[in-house]
C-alpha positions as CSV (number, residue, x, y, z in Angstrom):
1,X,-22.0,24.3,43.8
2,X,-18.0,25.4,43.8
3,X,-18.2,24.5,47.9
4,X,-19.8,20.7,46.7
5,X,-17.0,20.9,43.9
6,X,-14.3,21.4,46.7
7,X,-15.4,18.7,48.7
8,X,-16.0,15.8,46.5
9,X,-12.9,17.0,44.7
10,X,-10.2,16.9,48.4
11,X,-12.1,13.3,49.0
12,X,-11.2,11.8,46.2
13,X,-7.3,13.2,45.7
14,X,-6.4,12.0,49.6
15,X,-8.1,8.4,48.3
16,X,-6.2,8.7,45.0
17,X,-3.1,10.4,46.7
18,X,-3.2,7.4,49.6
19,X,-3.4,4.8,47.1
20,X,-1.3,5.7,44.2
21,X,1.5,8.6,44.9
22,X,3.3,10.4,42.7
23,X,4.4,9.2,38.9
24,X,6.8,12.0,37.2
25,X,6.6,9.5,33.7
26,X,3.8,12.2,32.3
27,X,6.4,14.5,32.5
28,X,5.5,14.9,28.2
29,X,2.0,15.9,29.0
30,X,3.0,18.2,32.1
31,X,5.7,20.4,29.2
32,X,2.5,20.9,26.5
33,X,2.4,24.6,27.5
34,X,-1.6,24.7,25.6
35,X,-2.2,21.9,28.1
36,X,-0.2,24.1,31.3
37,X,-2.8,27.3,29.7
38,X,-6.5,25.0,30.2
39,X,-5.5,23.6,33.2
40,X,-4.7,27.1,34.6
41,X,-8.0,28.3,33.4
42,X,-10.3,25.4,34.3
43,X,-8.5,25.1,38.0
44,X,-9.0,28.6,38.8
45,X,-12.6,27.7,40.3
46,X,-10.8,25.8,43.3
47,X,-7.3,26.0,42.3
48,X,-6.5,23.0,41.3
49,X,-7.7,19.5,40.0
50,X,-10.7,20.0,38.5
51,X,-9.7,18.5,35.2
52,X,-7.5,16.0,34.5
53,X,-5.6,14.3,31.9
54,X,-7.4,10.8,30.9
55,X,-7.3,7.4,28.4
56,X,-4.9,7.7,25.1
57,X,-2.7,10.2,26.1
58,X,-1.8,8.8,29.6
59,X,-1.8,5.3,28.3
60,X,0.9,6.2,25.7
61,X,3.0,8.5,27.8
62,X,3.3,5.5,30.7
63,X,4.5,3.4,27.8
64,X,7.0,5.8,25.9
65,X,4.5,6.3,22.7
66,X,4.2,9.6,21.1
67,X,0.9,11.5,21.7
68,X,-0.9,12.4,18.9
69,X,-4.5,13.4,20.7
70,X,-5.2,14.9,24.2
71,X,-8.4,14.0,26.2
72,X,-9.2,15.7,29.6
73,X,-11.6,15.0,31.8
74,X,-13.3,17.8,34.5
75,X,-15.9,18.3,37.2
76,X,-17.4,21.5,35.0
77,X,-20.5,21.0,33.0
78,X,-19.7,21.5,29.3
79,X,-21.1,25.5,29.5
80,X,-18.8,26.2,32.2
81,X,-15.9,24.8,30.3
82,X,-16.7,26.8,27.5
83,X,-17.6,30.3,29.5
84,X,-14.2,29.9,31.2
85,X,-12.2,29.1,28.1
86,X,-13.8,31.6,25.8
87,X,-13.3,34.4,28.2
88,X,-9.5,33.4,27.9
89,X,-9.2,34.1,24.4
90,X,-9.2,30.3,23.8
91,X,-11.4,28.8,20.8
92,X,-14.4,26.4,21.9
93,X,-16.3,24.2,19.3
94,X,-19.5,22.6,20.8
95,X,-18.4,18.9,19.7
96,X,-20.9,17.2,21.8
97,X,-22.1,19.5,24.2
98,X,-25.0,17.3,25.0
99,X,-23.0,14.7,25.6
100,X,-20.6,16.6,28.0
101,X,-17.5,17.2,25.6
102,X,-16.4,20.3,23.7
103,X,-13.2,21.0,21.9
104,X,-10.8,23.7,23.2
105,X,-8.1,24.9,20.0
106,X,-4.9,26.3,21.2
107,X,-2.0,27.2,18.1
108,X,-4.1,24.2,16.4
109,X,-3.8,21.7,19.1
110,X,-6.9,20.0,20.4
111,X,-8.1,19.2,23.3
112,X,-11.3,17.4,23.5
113,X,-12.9,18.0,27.1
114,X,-15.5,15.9,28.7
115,X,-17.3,16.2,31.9
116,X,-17.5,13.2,34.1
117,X,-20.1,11.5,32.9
118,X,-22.8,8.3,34.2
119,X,-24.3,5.9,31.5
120,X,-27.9,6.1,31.7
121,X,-28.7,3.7,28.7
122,X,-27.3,2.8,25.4
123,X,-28.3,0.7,22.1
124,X,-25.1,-0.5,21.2
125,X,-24.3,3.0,19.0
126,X,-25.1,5.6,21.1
127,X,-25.6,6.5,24.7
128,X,-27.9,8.7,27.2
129,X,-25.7,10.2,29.9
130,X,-25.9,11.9,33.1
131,X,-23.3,13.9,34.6
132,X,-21.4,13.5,37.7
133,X,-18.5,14.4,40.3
134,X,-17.3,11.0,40.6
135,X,-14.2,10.2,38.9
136,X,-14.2,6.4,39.6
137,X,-17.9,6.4,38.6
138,X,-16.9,7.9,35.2
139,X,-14.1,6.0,35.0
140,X,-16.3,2.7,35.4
141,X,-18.0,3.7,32.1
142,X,-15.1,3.4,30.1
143,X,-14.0,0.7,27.8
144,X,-11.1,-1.1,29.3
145,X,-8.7,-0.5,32.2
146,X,-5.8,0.7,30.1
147,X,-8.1,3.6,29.3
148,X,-9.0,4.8,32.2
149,X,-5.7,6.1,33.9
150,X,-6.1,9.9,34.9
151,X,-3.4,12.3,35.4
152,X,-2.9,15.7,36.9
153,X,-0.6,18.9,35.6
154,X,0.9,17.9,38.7
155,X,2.1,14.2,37.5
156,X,0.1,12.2,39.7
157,X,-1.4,9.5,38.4
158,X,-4.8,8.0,39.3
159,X,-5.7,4.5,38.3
160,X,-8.9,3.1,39.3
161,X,-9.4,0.4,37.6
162,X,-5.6,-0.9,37.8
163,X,-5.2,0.2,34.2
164,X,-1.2,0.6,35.1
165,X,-0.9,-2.9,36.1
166,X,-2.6,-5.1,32.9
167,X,-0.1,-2.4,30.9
168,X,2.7,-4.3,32.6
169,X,1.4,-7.4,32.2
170,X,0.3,-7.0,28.9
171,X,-3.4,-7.8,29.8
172,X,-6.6,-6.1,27.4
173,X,-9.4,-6.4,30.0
174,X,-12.8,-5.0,29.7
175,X,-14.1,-2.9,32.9
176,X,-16.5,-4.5,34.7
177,X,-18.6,-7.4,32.1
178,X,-17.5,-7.4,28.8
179,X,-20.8,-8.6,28.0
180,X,-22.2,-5.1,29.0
181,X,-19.1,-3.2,27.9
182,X,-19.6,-4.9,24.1
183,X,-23.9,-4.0,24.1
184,X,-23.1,-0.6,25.2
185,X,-21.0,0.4,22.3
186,X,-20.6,-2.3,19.6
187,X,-17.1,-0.9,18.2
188,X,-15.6,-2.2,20.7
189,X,-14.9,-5.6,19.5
190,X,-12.7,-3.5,17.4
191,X,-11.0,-1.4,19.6
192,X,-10.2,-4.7,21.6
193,X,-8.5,-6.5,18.8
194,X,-6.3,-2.8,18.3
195,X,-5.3,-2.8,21.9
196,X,-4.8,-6.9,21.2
197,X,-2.8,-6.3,18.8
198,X,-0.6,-3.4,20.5
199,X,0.1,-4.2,24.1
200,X,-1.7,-8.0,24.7
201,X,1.6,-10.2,25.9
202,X,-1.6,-13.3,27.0
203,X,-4.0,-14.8,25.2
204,X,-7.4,-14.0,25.2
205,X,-9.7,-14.6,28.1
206,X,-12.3,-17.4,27.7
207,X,-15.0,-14.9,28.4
208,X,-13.9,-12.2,25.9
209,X,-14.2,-15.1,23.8
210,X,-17.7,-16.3,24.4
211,X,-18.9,-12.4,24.7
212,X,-17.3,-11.4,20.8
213,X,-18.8,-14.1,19.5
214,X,-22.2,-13.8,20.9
215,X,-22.3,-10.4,19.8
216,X,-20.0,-10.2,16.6
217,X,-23.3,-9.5,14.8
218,X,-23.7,-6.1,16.7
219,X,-21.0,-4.6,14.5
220,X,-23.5,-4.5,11.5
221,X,-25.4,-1.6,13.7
222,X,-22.5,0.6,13.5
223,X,-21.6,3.1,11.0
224,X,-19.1,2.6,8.3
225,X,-17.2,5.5,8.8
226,X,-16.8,4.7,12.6
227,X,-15.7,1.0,11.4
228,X,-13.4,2.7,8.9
229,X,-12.0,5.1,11.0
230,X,-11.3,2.6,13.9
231,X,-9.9,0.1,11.2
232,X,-7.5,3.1,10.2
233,X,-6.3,3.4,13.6
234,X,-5.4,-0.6,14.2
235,X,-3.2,-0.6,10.9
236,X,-1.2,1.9,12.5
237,X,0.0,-0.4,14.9
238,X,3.4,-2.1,13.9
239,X,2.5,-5.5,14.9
240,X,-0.8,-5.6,13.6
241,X,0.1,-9.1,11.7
242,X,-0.6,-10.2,15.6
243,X,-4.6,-9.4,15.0
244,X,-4.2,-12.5,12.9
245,X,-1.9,-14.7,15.1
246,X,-4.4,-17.4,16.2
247,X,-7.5,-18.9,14.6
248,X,-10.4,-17.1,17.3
249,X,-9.0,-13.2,16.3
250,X,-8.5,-14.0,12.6
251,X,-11.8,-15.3,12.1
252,X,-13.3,-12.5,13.6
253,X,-11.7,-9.3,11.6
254,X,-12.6,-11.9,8.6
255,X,-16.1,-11.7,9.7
256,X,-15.8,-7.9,10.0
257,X,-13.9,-7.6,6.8
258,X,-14.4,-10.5,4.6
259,X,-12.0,-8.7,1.8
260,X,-9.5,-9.4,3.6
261,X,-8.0,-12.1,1.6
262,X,-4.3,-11.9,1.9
263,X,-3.2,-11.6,5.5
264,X,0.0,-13.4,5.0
265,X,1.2,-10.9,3.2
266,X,1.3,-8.5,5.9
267,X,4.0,-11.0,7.8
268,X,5.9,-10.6,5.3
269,X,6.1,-7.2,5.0
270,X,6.6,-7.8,9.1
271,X,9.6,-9.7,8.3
272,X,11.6,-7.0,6.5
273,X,14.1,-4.5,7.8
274,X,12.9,-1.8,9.7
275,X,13.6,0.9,6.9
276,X,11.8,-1.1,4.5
277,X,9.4,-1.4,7.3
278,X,9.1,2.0,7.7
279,X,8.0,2.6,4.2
280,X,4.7,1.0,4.3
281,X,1.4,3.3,5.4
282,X,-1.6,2.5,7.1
283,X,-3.0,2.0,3.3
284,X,-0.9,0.3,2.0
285,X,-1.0,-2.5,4.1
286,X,-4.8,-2.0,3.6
287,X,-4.2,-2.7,-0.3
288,X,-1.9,-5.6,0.5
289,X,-4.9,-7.5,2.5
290,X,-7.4,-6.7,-0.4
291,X,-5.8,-6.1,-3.7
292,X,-5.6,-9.1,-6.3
293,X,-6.8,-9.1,-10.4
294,X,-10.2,-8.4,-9.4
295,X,-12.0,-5.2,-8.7
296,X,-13.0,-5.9,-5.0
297,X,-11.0,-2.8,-3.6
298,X,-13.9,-0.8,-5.5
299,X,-16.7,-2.2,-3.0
300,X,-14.5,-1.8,-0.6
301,X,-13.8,1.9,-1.1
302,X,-17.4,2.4,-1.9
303,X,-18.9,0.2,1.5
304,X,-16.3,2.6,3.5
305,X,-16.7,6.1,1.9
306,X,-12.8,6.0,1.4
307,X,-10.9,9.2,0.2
308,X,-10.6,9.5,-3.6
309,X,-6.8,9.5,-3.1
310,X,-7.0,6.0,-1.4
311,X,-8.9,4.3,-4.5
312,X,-6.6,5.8,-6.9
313,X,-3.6,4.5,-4.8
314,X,-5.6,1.2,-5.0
315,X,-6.5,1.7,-8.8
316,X,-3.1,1.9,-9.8
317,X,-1.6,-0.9,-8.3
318,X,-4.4,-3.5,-9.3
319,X,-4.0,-2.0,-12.9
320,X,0.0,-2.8,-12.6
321,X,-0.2,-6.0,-10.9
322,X,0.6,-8.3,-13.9
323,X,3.5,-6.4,-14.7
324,X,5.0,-6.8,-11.2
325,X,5.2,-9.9,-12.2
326,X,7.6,-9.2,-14.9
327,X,11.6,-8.9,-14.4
328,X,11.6,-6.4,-16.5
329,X,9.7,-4.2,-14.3
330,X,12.6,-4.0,-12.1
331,X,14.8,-2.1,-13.9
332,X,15.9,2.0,-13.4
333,X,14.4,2.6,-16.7
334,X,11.0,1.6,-15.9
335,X,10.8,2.8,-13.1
336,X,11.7,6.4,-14.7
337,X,9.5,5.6,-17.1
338,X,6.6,4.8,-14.4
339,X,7.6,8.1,-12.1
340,X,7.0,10.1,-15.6
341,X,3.4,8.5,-16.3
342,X,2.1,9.0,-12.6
343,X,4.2,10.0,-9.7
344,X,7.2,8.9,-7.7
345,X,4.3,7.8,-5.0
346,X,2.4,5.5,-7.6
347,X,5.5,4.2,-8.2
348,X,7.1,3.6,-4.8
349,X,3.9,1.9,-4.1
350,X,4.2,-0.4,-7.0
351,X,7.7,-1.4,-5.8
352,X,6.7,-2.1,-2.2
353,X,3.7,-3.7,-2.8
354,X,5.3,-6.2,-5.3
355,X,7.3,-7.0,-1.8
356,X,4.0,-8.5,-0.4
357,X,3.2,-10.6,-3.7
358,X,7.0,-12.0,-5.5
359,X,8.1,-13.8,-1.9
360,X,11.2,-14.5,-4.0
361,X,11.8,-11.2,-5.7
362,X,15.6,-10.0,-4.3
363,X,14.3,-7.2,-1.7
364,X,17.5,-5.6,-1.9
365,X,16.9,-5.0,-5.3
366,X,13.5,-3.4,-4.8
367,X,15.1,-1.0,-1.6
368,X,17.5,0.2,-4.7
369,X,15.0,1.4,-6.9
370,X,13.2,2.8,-4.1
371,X,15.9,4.6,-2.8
372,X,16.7,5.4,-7.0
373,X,13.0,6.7,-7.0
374,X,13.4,9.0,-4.1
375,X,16.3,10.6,-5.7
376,X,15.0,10.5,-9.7
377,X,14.7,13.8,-11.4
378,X,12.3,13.2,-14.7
379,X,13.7,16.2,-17.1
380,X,10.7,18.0,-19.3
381,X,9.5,17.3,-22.8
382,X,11.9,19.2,-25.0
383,X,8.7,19.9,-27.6
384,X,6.9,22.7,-26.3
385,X,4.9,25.1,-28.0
386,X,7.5,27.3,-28.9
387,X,9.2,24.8,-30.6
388,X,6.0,24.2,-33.0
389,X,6.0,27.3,-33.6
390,X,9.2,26.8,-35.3
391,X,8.4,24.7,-37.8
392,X,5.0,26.4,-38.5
393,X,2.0,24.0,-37.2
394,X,-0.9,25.5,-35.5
395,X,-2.3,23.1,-32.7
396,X,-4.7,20.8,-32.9
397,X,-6.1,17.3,-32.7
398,X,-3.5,15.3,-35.0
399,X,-0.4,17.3,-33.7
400,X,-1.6,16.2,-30.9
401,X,-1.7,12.7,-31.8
402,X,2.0,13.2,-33.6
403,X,3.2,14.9,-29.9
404,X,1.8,11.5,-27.8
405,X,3.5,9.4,-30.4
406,X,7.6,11.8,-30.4
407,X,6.7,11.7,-26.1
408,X,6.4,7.8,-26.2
409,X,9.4,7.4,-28.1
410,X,11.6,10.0,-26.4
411,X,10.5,7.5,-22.6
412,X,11.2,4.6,-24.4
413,X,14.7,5.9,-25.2
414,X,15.6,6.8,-21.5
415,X,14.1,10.4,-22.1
416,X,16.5,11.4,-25.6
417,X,15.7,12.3,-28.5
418,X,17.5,13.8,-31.1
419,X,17.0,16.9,-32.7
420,X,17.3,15.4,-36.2
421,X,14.7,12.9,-35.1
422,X,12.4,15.7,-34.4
423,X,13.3,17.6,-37.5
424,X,12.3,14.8,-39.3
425,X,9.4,13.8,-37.4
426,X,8.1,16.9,-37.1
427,X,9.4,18.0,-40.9
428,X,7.2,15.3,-42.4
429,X,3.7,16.4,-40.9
430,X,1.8,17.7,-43.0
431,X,0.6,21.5,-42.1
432,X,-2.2,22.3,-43.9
């Protein structure tokens, strides 16, 4: 086996070697010292290049993006990977084992590690695979060409399907037929329309065309978290208004996402400064394609199994919305007021997303009372218990009412309150 390794292995890197050289840009991957620590361990069987760097993380490095995942790809069956690793010290989980990837843990980085691997058959989820020692045979499986760049510890670069080349030219193409690319794994209508959207300089291709539309429907067999979790990755991208740039890709994420009613909001939040920009996260942009008077964003959250956090987010600002509307919502003293009642989080969200709906709103008054939110310190309720204590009340139910009602008016009065007011207030009640 380790002799079969060798050989297959010195083929390939004189083919790769011959055609493609040497690229120092993945000089980033190259200094991860967790990375330096795997390859060391997984190349001790033959001493080198028996795993390799592959897809996200080369594509981003060749184009100056930070990397945020690591994918390798090896010769060694999953067990092997896992013996070897193991006997290092190094965590394993079995992530797919059956599929040929595990997940190697080093100071809490990841690196998910896959054997080559051979489609066998798929249903548009899920497929059968066999392994292999052919790295342009695994490579062929893969989704598109920008994908399915590999890259040694040593920083040479091995492209196969030209993957380098569409970057430059700002070309999304499927490997091989995109017809059998699409019924292999149905998601990627998705993942095309990210990759679009990020690096696409041309239009589409006629055939992409035809082949997304013949199988749109094939979405529907997907799960909802892979849908959600692929959706959550495309409004990362910072010009992801462009999934919605010509009439063919905007009716498709419509058909996908049908509550996606407001997409011209998101150019206008495109068209802002770049520390305005900045501001907006992946779900808030979510909430500005979705959110109106109505309570849609609650099938939304429900269809999608979203976090509890991202309905509240969503609660609060279709509860507020009419008030955006109001001028005097835009004032320091609301806002405090707003910052008390929820957090300075609600609240910035309020003021960004009321960006997206009052085209005519003065945005440099809005970046003011962000930038007055960031810096707002909301002081404490000067009643406390002690306090009652003072003038002799035990708790309960009515103080409790009388307590909302000295709170309300102590907001309303830019957080003072006198202490004659409260002996007053508080004089009055009556204690028994």
């Amino acid at each position: 086996m380790l002799n079969k390794i060798k050989n297959i292995t010195s083929k390939i890197d004189n083919f790769f070697y011959k055609k493609f050289g040497t690229n120092k840009s993945i000089k980033p991957l190259q200094n991860i010292k967790e990375a330096q620590n795997i390859f060391s361990h997984l190349n001790e069987i033959d001493g080198r290049n028996t795993v390799r760097f592959v897809g996200g993380c080369v594509r981003k490095v060749l184009c100056g993006e930070k990397v945020d995942d690591i994918d390798l790809a090896t010769l060694l069956k999953p067990e092997e990977v896992k013996e070897r690793l193991i006997t290092k010290g190094i965590k394993v989980i079995d992530t797919g084992i059956s599929h040929g990837t595990v997940t190697a843990v080093i100071n809490q980085i990841r690196f998910e590690i896959t054997t080559l691997r051979k489609d066998i058959s798929t249903d548009g989820r899920h497929a059968n695979v066999e392994f292999t020692l052919d790295w342009e045979e695994d490579s062929s499986r893969r989704d598109f060409t920008i994908n399915a760049i590999y890259a040694d510890m040593e920083g040479r670069v091995f492209d196969p399907q030209n993957g380098i080349s569409d970057l430059q030219n700002g070309r999304i193409r499927f490997i091989g037929s995109p017809e059998k690319r699409i019924q292999e794994d149905y998601l990627r209508i998705l993942r095309y329309f990210r990759f679009f959207a990020k690096y696409s300089l041309v239009d589409h291709e006629k055939e992409v065309i035809k082949t997304i539309k013949q199988y749109i429907n094939g979405i529907n067999k997907i799960s909802k978290e892979r849908i959600f979790d692929e959706l959550e990755k495309t409004l990362l991208i910072k010009n992801f208004y462009n999934i919605f740039s010509n009439n063919f890709s905007k009716d498709i994420i419509l058909n996908i996402f049908p509550q996606f009613k407001y997409s011209e909001r998101i150019k206008i939040i495109n068209s802002l400064e770049k520390n305005l920009v900045n501001q907006y996260d992946r779900h808030l942009i979510l909430a500005a394609l979705i959110l109106d008077e109505s309570n849609d964003y609650e099938y939304f959250c429900h269809k999608y199994k979203t976090s509890g956090e991202i309905k509240t987010r969503f609660k609060n600002i279709s509860t507020n919305l009419n008030e955006l509307k109001n001028k005097k919502f835009y004032s320091q003293e609301n806002i405090k007021r707003l910052i008390y009642f929820s957090n300075k989080n609600y609240t910035k969200d309020l003021l960004l997303f009321s960006i997206a709906i009052n085209k005519k709103e003065n945005i440099s008054i809005i970046e003011e009372l962000i930038n007055f939110a960031n810096g707002c310190e909301i002081p404490k309720f000067p009643i406390s218990g002690d306090c009652l204590k003072k003038y002799g009340y035990k708790t309960g139910p009515e103080l409790g009412k009388k307590l909302k009602s000295l709170e309300q008016d102590w907001v309303n009065n830019n957080f003072f309150i006198e202490q004659r007011s409260i002996d007053k207030s508080l004089g009055k009640f009556d204690k028994n």
